[in-house]
KOLSE-287724 format. One record per atom (N, C-alpha, C): residue in three letters; x, y, z. Coordinates in steps of 0.001 Angstrom, whole numbers, padded with zeros to 6 digits, always signed. Layout:
N
alaXYZ ...
This chain:
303
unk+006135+018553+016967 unk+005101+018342+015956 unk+004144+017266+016438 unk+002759+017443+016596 unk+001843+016677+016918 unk+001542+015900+015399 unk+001110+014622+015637 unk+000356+013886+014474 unk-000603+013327+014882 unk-001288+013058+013808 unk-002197+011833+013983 unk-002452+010960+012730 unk-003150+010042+013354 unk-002726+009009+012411 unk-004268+008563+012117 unk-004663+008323+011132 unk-006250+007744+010926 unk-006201+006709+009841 unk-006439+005202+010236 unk-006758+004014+009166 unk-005576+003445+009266 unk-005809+002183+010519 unk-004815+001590+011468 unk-004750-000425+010871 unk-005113-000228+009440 unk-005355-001342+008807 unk-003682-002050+009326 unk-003699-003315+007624 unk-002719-003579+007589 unk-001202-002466+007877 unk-001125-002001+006611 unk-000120-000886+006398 unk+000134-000091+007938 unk-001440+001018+007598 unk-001214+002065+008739 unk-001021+001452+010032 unk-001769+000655+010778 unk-000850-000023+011802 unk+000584+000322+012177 unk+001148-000340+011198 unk+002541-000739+011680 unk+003294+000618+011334 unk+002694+001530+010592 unk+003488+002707+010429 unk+003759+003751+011496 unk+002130+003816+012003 unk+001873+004608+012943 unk+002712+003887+014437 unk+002745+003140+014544 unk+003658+002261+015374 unk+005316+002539+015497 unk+005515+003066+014343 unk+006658+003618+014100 unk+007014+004675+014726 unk+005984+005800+014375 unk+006128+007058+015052 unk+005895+006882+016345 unk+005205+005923+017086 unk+005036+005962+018278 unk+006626+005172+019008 unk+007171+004274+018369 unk+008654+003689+018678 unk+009957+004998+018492 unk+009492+005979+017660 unk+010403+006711+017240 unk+010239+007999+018312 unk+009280+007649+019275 unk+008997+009325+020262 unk+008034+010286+019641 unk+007342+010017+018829 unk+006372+011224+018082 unk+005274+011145+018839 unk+004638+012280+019656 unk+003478+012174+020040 unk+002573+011875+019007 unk+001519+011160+019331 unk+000315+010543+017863 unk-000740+010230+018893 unk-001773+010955+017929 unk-003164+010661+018200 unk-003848+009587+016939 unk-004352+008484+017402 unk-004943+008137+016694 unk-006579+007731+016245 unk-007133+007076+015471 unk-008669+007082+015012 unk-008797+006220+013961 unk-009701+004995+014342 unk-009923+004450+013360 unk-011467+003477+013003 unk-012068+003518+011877 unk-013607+002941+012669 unk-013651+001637+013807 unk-012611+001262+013697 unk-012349-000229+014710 unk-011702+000567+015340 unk-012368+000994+016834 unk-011556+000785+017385 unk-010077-000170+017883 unk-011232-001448+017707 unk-009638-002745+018558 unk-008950-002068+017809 unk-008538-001685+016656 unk-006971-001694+015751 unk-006007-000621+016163 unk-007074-000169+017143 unk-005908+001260+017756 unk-005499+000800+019343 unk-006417-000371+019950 unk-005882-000486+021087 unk-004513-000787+021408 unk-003475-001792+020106 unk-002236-002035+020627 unk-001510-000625+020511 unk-001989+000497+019478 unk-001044+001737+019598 unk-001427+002283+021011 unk-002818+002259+021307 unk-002924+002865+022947 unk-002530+002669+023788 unk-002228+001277+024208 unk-001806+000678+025110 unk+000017+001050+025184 unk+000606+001560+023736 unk+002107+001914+023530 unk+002073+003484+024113 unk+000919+004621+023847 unk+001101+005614+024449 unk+000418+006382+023252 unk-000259+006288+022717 unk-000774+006955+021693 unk-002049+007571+022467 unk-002646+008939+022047 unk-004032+008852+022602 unk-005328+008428+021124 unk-006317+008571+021713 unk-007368+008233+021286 unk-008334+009150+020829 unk-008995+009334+019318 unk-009903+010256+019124 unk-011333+009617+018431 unk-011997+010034+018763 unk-013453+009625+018669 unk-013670+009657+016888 unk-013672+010495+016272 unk-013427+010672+015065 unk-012495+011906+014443 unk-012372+011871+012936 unk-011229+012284+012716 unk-011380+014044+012352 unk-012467+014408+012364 unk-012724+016248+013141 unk-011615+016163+014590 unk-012020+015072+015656 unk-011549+015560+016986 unk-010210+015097+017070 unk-009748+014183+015943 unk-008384+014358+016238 unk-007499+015076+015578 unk-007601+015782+014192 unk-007484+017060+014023 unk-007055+018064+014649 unk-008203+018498+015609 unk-008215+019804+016192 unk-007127+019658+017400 unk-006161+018289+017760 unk-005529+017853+018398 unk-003944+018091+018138 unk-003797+018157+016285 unk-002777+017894+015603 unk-002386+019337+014950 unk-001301+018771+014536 unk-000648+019774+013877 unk-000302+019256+012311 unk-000476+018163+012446 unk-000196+017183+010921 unk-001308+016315+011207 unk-002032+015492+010153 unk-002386+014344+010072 unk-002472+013132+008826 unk-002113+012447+008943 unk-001791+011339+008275 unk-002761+010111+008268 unk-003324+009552+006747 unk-003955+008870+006678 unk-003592+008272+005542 unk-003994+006329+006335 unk-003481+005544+004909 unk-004839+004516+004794 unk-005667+004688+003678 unk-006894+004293+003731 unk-007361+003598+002411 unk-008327+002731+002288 unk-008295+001993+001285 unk-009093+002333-000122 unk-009151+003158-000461 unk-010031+003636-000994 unk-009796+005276-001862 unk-010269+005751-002699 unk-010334+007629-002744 unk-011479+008344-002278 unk-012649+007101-002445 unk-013890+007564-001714 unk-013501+007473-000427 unk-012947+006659+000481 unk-012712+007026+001862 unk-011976+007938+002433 unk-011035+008011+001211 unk-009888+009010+001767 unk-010595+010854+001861 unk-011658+010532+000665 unk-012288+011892+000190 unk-013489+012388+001693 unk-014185+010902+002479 unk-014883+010990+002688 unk-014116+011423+004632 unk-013138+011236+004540 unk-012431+011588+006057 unk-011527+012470+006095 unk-011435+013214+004572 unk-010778+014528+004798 unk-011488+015326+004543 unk-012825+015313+004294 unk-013574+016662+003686 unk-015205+016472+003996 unk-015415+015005+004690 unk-016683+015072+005547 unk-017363+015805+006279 unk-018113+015934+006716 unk-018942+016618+007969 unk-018140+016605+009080 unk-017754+015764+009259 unk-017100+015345+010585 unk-015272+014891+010009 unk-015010+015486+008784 unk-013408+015207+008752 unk-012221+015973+008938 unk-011162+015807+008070 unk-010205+016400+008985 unk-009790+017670+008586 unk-010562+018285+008093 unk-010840+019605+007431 unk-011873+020588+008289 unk-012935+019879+008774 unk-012980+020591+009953 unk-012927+020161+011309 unk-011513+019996+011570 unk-011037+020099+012640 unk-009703+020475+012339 unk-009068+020438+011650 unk-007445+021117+011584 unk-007429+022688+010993 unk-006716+023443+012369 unk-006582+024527+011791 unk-005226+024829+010515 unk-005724+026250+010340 unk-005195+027068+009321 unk-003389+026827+009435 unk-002848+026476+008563 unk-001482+025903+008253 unk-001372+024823+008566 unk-002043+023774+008481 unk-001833+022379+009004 unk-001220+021564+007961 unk-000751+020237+008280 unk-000787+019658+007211 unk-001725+018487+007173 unk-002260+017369+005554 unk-002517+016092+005907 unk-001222+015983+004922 unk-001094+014417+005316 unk-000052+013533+004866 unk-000876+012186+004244 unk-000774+011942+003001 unk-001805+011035+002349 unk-000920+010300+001738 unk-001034+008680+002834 unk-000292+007760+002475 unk-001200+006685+002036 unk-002240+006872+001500 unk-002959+005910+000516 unk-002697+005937-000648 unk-003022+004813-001599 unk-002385+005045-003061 unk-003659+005458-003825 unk-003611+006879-004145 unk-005063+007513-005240 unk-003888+007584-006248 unk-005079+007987-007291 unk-005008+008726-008516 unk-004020+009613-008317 unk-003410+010182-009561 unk-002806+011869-009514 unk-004008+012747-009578 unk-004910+012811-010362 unk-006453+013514-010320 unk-007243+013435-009266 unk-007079+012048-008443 unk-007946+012434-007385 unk-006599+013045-005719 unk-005493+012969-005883 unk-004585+013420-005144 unk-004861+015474-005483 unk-004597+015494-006399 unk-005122+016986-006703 unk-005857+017713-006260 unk-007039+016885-006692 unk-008624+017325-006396 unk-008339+017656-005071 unk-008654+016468-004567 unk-008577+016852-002682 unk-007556+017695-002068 unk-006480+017750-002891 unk-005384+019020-002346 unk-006081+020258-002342 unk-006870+020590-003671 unk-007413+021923-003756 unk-008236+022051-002820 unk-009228+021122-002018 unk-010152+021196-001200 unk-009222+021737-000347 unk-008604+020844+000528 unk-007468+021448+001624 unk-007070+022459+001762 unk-006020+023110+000393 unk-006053+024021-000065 unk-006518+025286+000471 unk-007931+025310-000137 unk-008794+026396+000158 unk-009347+026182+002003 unk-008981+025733+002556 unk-008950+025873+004041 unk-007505+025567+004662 unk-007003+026575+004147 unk-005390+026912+005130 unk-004631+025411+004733 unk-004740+024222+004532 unk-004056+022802+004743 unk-003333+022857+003886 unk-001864+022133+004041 unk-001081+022218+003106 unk-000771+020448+002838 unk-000414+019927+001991 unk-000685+018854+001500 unk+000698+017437+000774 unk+001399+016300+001685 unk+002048+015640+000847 unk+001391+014491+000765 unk+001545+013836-000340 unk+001283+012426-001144 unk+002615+011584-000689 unk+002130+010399+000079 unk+003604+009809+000674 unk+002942+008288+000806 unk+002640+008056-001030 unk+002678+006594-000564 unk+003058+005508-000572 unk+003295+003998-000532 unk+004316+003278+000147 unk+004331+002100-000205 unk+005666+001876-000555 unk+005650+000153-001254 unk+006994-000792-000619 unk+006412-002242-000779 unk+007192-002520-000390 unk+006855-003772+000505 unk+005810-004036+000974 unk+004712-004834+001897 unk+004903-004479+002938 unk+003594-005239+004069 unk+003461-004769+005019 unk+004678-005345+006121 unk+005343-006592+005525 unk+006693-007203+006370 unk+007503-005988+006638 unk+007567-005095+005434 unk+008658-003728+005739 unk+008006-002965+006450 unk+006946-002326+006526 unk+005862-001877+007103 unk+006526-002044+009078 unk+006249-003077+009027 unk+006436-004007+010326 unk+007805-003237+010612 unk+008908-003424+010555 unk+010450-003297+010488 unk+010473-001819+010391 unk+009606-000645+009765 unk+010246+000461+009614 unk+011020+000545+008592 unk+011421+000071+008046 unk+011836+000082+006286 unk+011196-000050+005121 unk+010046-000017+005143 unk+009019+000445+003739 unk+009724+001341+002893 unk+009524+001289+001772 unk+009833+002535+000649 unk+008696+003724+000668 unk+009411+005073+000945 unk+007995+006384+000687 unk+008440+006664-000170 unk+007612+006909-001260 unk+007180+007958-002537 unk+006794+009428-002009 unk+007242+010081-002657 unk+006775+011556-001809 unk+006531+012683-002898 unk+005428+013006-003284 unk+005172+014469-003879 unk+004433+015639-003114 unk+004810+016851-003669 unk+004188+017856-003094 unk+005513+019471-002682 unk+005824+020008-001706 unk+006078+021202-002183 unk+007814+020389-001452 unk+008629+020891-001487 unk+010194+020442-001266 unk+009982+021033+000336 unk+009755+022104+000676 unk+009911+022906+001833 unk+009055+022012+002890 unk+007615+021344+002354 unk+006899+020576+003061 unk+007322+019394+003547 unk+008054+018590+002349 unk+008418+017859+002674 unk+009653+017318+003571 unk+010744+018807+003689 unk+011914+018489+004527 unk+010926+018576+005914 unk+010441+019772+006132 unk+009419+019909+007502 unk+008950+018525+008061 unk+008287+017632+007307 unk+007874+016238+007960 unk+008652+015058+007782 unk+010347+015162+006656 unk+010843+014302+006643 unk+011241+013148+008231 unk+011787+013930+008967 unk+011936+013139+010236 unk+010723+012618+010648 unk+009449+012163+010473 unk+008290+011345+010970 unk+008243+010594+009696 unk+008504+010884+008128 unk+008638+009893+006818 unk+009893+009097+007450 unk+010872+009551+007386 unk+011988+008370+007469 unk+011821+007542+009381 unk+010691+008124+010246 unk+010531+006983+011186 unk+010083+005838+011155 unk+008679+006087+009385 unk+007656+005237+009235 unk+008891+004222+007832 unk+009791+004987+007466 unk+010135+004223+006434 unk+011941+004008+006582 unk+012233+003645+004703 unk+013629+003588+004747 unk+013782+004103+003693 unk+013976+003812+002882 unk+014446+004813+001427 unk+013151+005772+000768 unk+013454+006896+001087 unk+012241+007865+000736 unk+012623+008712-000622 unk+011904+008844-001788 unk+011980+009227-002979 unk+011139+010690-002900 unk+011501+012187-002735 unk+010723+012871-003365 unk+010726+012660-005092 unk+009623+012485-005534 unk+009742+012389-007201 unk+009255+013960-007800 unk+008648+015079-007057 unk+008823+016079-007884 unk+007092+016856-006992 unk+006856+017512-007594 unk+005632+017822-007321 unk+004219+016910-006966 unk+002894+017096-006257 unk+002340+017043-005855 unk+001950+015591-007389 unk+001384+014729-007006 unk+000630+014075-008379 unk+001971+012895-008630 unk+003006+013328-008597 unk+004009+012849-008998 unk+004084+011129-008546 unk+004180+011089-007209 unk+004366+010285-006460 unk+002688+009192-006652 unk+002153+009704-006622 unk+000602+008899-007757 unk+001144+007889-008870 unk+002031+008857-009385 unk+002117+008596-010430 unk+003265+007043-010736 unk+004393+007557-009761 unk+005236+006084-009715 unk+004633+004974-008475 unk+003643+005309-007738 unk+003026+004083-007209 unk+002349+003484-008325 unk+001746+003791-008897 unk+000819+002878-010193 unk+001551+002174-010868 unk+003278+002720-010957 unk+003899+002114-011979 unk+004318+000703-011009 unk+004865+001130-009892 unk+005859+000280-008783 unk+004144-000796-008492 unk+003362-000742-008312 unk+002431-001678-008159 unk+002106-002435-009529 unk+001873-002151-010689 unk+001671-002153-011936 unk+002723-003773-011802 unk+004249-003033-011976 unk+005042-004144-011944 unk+004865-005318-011129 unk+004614-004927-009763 unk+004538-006387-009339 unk+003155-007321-009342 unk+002190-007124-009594 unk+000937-007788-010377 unk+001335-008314-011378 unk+002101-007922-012209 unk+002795-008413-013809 unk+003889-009419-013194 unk+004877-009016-012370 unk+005691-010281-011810 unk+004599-011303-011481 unk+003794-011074-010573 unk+003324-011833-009644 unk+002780-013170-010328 unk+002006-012658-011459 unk+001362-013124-012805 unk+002319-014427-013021 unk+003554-013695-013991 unk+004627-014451-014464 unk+005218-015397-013548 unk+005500-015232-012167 unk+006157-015886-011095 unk+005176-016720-011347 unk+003511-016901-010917 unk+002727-018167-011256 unk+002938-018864-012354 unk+003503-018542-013326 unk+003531-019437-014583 unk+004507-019832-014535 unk+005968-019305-014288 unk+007171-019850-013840 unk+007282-021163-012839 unk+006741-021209-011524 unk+006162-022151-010805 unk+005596-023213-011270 unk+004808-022814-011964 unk+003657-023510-012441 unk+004595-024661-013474 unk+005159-023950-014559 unk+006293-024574-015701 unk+007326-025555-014794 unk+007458-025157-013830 unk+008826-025793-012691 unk+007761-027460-012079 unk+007234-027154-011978 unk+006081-028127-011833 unk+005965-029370-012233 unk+005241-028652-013258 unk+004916-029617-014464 unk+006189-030254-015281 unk+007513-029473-015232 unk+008314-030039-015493 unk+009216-030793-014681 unk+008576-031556-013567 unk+008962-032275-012719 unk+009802-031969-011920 unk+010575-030805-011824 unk+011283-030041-010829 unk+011257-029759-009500 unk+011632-029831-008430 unk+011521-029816-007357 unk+010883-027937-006765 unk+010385-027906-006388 unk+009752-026406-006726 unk+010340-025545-005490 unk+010867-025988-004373 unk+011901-025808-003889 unk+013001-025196-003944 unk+013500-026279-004640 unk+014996-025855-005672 unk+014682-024752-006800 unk+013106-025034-007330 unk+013649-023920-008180 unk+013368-022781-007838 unk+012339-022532-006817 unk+012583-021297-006438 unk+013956-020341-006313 unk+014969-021156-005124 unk+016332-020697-005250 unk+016632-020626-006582 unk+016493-021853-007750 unk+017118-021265-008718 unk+017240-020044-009614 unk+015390-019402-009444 unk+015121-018076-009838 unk+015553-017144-009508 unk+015676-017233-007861 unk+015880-016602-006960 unk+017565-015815-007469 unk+017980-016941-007806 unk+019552-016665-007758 unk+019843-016175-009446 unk+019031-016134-010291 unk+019164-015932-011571 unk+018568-014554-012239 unk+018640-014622-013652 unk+018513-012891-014167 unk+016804-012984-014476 unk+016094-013855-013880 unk+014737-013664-013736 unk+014091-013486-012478 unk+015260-012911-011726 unk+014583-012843-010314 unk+013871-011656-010073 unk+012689-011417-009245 unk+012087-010221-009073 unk+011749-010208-007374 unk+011697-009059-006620 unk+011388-008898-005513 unk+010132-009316-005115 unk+008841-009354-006664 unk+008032-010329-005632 unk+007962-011545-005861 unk+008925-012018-006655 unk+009468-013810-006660 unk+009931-013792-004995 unk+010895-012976-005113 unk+011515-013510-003351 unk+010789-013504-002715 unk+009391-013021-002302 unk+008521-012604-001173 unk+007395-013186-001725 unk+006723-012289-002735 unk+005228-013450-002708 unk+005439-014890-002956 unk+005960-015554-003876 unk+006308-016708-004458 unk+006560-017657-002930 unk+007096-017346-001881 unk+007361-018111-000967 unk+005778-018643-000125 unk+004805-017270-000167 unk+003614-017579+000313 unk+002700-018426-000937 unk+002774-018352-001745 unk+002711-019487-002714 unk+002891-020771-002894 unk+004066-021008-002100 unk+004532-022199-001817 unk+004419-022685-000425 unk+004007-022357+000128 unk+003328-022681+001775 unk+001882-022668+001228 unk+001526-021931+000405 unk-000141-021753+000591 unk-000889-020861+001268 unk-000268-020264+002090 unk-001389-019499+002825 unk-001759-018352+002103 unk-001245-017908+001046 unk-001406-016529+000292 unk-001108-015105+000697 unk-000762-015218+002519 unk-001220-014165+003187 unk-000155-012792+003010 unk-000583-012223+002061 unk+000160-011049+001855 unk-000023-009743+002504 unk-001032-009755+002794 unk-002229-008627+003659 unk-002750-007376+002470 unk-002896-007931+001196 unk-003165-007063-000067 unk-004032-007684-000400 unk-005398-007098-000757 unk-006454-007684-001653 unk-006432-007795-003129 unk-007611-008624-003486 unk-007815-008767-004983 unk-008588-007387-005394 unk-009543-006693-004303 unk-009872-005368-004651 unk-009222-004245-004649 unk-007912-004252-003882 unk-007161-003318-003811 unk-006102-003257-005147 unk-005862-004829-005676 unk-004930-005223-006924 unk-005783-004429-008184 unk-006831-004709-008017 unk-007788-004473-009205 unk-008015-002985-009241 unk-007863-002236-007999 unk-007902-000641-008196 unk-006890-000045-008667 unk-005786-000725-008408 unk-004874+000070-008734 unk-004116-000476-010165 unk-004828-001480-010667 unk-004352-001875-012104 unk-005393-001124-012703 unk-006523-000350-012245 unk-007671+000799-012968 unk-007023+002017-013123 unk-005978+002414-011945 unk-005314+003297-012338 unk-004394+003533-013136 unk-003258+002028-013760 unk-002913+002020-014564 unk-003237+002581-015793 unk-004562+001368-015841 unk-005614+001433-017361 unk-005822+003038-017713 unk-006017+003526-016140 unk-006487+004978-016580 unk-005480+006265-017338 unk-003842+005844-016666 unk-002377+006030-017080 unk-002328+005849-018407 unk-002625+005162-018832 unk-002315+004170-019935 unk-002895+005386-021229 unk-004487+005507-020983 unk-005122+006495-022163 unk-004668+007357-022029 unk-004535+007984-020802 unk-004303+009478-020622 unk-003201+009662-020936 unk-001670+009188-021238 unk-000189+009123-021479 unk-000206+008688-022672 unk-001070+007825-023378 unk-001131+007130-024763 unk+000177+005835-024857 unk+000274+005636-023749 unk+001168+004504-023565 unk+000311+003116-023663 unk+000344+002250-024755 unk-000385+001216-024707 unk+000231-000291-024192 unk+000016+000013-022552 unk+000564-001327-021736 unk-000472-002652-021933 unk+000071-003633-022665 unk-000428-004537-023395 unk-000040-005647-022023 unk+000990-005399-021578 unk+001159-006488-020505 unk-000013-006133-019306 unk+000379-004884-019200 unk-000494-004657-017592 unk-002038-004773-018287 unk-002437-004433-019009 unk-003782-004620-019476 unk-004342-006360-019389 unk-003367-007146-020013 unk-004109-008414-019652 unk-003603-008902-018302 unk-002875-008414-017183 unk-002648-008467-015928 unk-004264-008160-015124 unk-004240-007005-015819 unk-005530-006329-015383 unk-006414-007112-015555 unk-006798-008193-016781 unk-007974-008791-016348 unk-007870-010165-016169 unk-006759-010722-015981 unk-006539-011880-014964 unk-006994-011209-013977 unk-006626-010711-012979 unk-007197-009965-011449 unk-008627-009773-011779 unk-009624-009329-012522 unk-010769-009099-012469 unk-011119-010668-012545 unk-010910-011473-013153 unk-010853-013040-013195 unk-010495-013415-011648 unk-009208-013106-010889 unk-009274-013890-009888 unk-010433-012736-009001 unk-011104-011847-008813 unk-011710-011359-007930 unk-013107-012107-008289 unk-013101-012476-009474 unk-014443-013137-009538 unk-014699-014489-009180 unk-013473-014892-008915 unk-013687-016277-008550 unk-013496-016640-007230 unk-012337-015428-006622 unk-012499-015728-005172 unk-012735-014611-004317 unk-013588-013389-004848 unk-014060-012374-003851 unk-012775-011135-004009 unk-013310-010380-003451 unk-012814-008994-003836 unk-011779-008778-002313 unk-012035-009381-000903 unk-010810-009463+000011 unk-010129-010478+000206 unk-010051-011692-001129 unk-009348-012529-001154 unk-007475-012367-001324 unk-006676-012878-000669 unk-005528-012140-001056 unk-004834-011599-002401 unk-004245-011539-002835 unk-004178-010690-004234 unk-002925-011901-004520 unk-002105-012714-003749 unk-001336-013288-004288 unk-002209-014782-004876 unk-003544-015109-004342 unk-004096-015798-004802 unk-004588-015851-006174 unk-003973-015026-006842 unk-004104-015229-008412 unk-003523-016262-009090 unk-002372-016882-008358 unk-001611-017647-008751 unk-002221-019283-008783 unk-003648-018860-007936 unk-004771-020231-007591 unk-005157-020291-008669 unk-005521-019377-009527 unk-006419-019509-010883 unk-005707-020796-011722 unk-004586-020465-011924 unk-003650-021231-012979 unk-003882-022642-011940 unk-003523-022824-010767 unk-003255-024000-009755 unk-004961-024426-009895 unk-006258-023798-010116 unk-007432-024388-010165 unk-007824-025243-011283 unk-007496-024099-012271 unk-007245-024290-013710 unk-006479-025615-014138 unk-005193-025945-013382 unk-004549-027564-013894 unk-004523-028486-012779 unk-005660-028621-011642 unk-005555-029144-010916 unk-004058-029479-009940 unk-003341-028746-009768 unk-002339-028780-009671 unk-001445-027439-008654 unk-001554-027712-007487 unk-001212-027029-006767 unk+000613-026931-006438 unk+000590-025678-005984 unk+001891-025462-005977 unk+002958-025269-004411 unk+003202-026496-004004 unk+003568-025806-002777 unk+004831-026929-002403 unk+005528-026392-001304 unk+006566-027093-001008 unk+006934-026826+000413 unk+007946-027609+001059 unk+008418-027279+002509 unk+008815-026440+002738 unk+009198-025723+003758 unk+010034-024735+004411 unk+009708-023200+003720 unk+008779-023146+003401 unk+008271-021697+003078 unk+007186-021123+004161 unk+007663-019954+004348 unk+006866-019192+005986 unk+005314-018620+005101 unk+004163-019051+006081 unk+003420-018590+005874 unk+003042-016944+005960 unk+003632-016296+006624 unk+003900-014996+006925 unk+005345-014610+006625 unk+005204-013160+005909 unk+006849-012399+005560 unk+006882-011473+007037 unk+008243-012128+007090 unk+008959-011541+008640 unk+009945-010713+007948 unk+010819-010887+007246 unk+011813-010098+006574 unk+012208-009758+005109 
């Protein structure tokens, strides 16, 4: 099975890196070039754009920031629609909509392409390691066919059901940790101000029935300061829109994620839309003059 891989950002990077550690031939493409030179230099080849690497593949896979981008490099002039022939697959490991995952299936669709939603949580530290979590919707038969290149890029892989599906529990699995992330700042923040060693209490959360996975992980870049999660405040804010958008359309009225949602429009306004997304936790730290940080916390997640 040939692949290719297009949108070699944070995430896709290290995924596509995977398949190339795991023996998968991969072509890759990305508007930066540099971001494909360390896969080239591993053995990957190189395509000018994503028509010519297409017509190369037998699958292709893209994890991209956006639905307008994703829309605009699978069904462009020059995308991967025309260049992949008749029975191909794409593999769409960006986090859209269920409506806009659809949409673009039907495009595909109607030119021979057959279509999984495989997208991925977990940060880019797992990313790195090959143990990310995949979400996976779309047809069962499709998905055993490309499982061995999903479980190279990942570790615990969820089909959740049909096509849309897997849309559908990324919004939730992101949803939650913006709402931790939130609370972990005020937790901190309370540990603080209540003269606590912030240190210690991290472990103490850590070790207690308020612990959350992105207490263990973001909360540490919090406490070093550097923020560096490799997730934006524009990417936080899209996908708490998809919530919002969940929310009417299900008649589920998420009262938490809704004012999550506009804290994040708050921190994008105050510190830019590719500011890190764990920097929300600055608002509250701007807000009481009062920063939050302590020793021995890694500026970067290694594990």
């Amino acid at each position: 099975m040939r692949y290719g891989y297009i949108g070699l950002g944070h995430l896709g990077g290290h995924l596509a890196a995977s398949l190339l550690r795991n023996g998968f031939a991969l072509t890759v493409h990305d508007r930066d070039r540099a971001a494909a030179e360390p896969l080239i230099a591993k053995g990957a080849a190189w395509a000018d754009s994503p028509k010519a690497l297409a017509a190369r593949c037998d699958a292709v896979i893209t994890c991209l920031p956006s639905p307008a981008v994703s829309e605009a490099v699978l069904a462009g002039p020059d995308g991967i629609l025309a260049g992949l022939a008749n029975g191909g697959a794409w593999i769409e490991m960006s986090t859209l909509g269920r409506d806009e995952i659809q949409r673009l299936a039907a495009l595909a669709a109607a030119k021979g392409i057959a279509v999984l939603e495989c997208p991925v949580t977990g940060g880019v530290h797992k990313a790195a390691d090959g143990e990310i979590t995949v979400l996976v919707g779309g047809d069962q038969t499709l998905f055993e066919r490309h499982q061995p290149a999903l479980q190279a890029m990942g570790g615990a892989i969820f089909h959740m059901g049909p096509l849309g599906s897997a849309a559908v529990i990324k919004v939730i699995t992101n949803m939650l940790a913006f709402v931790h992330l939130v609370a972990a700042g005020e937790a901190l923040m309370l540990a603080k101000k209540g003269g606590l060693d912030l240190g210690q209490a991290f472990h103490a959360i850590r070790a207690s029935s308020g612990n959350s996975f992105v207490h263990e992980t973001e909360s540490q870049l919090v406490l070093n300061g550097s923020y560096d999660i490799g997730f934006t405040m524009d990417l936080a804010c899209k996908d708490l829109g998809f919530a919002m958008g969940m929310s009417r359309e299900f008649g589920v009225p998420l009262e938490l994620a809704r004012r999550t949602a506009e804290i994040f429009q708050q921190g994008r306004t105050a510190y830019g839309g590719v500011a890190q997304s764990t920097q929300i936790v600055k608002l509250l730290e701007d807000a009481l003059g009062t920063d939050l940080r302590a020793p021995g916390f890694p500026a970067r997640l290694t594990d």
